[in-house]
PANU-638418 format. One record per residue (C-alpha): residue number from 1; residue in three letters; x, y, z. Coordinates in steps of 0.001 Angstrom, whole numbers. Each point is the difference from the previous one (the first is absolute). Layout:
REM PANU-638418
<drenfi num="NUM" residu="ALA" u="X" v="Y" w="Z"/>
...
//
This chain:
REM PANU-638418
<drenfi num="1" residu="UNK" u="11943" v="730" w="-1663"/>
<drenfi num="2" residu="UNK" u="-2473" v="-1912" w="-2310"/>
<drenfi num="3" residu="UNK" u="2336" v="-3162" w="24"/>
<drenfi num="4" residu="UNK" u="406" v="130" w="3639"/>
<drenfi num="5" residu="UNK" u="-3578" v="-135" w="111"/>
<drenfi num="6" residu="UNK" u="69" v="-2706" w="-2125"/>
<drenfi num="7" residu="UNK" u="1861" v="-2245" w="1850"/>
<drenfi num="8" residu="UNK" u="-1341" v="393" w="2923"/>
<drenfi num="9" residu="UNK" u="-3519" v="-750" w="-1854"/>
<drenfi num="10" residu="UNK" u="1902" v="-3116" w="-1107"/>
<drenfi num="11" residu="UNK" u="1551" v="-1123" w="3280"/>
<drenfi num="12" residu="UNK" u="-3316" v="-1157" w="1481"/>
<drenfi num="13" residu="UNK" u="-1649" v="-3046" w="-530"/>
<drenfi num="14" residu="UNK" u="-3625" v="-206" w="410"/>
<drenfi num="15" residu="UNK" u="842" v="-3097" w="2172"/>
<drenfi num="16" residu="UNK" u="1335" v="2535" w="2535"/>
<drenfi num="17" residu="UNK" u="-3895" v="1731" w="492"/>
<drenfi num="18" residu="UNK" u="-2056" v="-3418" w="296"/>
<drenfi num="19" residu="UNK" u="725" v="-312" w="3556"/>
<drenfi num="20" residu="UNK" u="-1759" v="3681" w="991"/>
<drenfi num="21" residu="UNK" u="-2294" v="833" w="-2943"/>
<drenfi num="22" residu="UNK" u="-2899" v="-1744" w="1557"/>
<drenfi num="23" residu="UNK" u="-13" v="1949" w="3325"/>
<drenfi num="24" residu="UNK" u="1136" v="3517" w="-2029"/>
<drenfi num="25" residu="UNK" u="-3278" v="-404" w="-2078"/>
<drenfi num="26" residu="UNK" u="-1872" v="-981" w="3043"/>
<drenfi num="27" residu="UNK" u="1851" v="3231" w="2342"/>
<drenfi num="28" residu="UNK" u="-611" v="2294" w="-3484"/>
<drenfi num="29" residu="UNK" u="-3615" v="-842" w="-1069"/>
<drenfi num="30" residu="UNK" u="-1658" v="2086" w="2269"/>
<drenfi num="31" residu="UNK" u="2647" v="3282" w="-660"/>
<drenfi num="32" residu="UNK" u="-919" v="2674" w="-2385"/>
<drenfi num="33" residu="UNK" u="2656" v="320" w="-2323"/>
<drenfi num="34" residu="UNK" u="1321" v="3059" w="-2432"/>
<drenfi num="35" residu="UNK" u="2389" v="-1149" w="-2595"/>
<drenfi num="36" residu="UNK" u="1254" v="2996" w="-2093"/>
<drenfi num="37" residu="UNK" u="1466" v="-1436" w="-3342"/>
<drenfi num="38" residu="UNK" u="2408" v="2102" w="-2064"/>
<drenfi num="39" residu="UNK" u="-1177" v="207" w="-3574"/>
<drenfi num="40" residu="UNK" u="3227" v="-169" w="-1067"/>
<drenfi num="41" residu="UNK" u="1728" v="-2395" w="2132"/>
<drenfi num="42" residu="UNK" u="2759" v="-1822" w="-1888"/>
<drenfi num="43" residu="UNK" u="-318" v="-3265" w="2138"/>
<drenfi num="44" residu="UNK" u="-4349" v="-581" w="-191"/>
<drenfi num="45" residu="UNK" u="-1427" v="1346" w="-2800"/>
<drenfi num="46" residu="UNK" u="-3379" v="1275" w="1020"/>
<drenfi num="47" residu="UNK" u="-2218" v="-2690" w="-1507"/>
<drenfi num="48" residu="UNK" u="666" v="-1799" w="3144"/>
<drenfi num="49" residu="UNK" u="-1807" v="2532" w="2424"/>
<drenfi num="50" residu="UNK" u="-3372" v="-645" w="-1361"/>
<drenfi num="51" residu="UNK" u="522" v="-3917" w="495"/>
<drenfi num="52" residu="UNK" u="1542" v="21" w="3100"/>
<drenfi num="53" residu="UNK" u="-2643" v="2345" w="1085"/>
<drenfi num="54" residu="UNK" u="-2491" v="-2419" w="731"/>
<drenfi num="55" residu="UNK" u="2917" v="-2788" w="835"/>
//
């Protein structure tokens, strides 16, 4: 499974998101938000919840 995830990871280009991440942060920056974060997730090691926190 964890390569699969990988590659789909890997198959996107941030080129694809420029297009709609304007009006998604516009539509989303009113929402309340819970993000639960695994403290053992093999794919996003916990440091980056308390960065993207605030993000």
């Amino acid at each position: 499974m964890k390569s699969t995830v990988l590659r789909m990871y890997r198959a996107f280009s941030p080129k694809a998101f420029r297009d709609w991440e304007d009006r998604y942060i516009q539509l989303a920056k009113d929402k309340k938000v819970l993000v639960v974060w695994g403290g053992k997730d093999p794919y996003m090691p916990m440091k980056f919840s308390y960065t993207e926190r605030f993000a």
